[in-house]
C-alpha positions in Angstrom: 43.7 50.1 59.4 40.9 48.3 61.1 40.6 45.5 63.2 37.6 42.8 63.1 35.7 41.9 66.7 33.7 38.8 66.5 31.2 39.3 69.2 28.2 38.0 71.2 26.5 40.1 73.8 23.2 41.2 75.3 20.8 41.9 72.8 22.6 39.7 70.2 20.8 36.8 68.7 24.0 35.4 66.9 27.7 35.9 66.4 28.4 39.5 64.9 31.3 41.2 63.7 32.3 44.5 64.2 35.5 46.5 62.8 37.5 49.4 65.4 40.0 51.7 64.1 43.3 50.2 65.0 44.4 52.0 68.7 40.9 51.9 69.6 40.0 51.5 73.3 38.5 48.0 74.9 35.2 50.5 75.6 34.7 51.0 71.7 33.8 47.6 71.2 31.2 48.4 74.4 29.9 51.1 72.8 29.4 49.7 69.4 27.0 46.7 70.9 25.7 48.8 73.0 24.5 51.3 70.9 22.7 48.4 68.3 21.3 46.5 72.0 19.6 49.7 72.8 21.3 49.9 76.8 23.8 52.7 78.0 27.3 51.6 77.3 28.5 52.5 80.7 26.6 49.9 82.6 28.4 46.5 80.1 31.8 45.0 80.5 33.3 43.2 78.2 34.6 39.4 78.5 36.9 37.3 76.4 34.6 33.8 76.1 35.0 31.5 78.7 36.5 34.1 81.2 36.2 34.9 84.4 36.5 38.3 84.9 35.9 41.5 82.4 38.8 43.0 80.4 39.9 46.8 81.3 38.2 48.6 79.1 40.7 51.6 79.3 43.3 48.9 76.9 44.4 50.0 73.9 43.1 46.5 71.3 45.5 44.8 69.8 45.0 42.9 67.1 47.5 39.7 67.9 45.5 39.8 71.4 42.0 39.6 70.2 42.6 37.7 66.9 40.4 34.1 66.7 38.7 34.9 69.8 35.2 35.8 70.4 34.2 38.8 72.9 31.3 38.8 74.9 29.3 42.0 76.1 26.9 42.2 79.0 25.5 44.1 81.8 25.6 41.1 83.9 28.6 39.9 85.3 27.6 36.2 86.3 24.6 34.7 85.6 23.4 32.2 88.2 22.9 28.9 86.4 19.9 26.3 87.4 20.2 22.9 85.6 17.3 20.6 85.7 17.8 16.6 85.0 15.2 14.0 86.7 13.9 15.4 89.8 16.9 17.0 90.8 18.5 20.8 90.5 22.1 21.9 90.4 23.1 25.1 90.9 26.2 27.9 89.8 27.5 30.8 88.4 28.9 31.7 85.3 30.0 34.4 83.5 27.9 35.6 80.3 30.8 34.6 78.2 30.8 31.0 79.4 29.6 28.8 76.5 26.8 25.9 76.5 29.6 23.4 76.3 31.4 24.8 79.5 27.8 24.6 81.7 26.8 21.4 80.1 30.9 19.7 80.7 30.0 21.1 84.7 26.3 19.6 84.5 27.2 16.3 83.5 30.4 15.8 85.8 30.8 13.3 88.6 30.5 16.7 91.4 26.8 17.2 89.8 24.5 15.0 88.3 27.3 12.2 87.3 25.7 11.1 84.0 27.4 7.9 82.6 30.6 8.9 80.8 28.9 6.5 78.0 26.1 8.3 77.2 27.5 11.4 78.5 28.3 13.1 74.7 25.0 12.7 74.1 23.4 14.9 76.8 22.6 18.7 75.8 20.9 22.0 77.3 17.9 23.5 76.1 16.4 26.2 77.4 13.8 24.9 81.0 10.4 23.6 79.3 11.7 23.6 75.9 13.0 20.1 74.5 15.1 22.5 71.5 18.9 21.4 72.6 21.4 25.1 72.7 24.3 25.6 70.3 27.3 24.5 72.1 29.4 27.1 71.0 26.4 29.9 72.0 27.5 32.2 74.8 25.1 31.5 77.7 24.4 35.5 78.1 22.9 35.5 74.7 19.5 34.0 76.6 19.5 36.2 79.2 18.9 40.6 79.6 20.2 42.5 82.5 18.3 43.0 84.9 17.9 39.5 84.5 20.5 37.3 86.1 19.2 33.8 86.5 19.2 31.4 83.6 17.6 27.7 83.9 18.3 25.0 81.7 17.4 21.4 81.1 19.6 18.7 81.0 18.1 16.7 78.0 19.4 13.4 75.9 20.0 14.6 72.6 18.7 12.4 69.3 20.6 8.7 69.2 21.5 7.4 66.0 20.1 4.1 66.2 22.0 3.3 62.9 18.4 2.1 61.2 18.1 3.5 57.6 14.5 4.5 56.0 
């Protein structure tokens, strides 16, 4: 039996899946995006999204532990975030596996650049100079190849429906 990996990683331009042999090792699922990224396996880890800290890659995978989540692999372990708004800067890290939404939620808080909570949902990130806003759901280390380990954004106000038809 196998067991499906939805993954994003280094390399990756989208969400992938891959399928293990059941009892395969954490490192498999390494190795697989790995190989396809074109780096050596034994410099990546590999996250669950929005973690901290790698998973053990020595674990057996079980599917009831990895089923409806998405995996991240990377050689970098955090990535050190720059987000621009006005004529200010805010800086911190973040793992590879943190997604758009987690950076923008931090960027727009009261500790940071304290955007109205009323226009607030309609801020986004887009990559610095560009005005394109990021998928929300997009791993941040999908932007980003090791050595590489800085990543600058832009805090931008998405479109407004002004509730005007054509």
């Amino acid at each position: 039996m196998e067991i499906e990996v939805i993954l994003e990683g280094e390399g990756l331009s989208d969400l992938e899946v891959i399928r293990i042999p059941e009892g395969s090792l954490a490192r498999e699922i390494v190795v697989a995006v790995a190989t396809k990224s074109g780096f050596p396996a034994e410099e990546a880890v590999l996250f669950v999204e929005d973690a901290e800290e790698p998973l053990d890659l020595a674990v057996v995978v079980a599917p009831e532990k990895i089923s409806g989540k998405i995996h991240h692999v990377h050689r970098v372990r955090k990535i050190e975030v720059e987000v621009f708004y006005q004529a200010q800067h805010k800086e911190k890290k973040f793992p590879p596996s943190a997604r758009v939404q987690r950076v923008l939620d931090w960027a727009v808080g009261k500790d940071e650049f304290n955007i109205d909570p009323a226009i607030a949902p309609e801020m986004e990130l887009a990559l610095h100079g560009q005005t394109k806003p990021l998928p929300k759901n997009a791993h941040i280390g999908r932007y980003i190849r090791h050595p590489q380990c800085k990543l600058e954004f832009d805090l931008i106000r998405g479109v407004v429906p002004n509730g005007a038809s054509e």
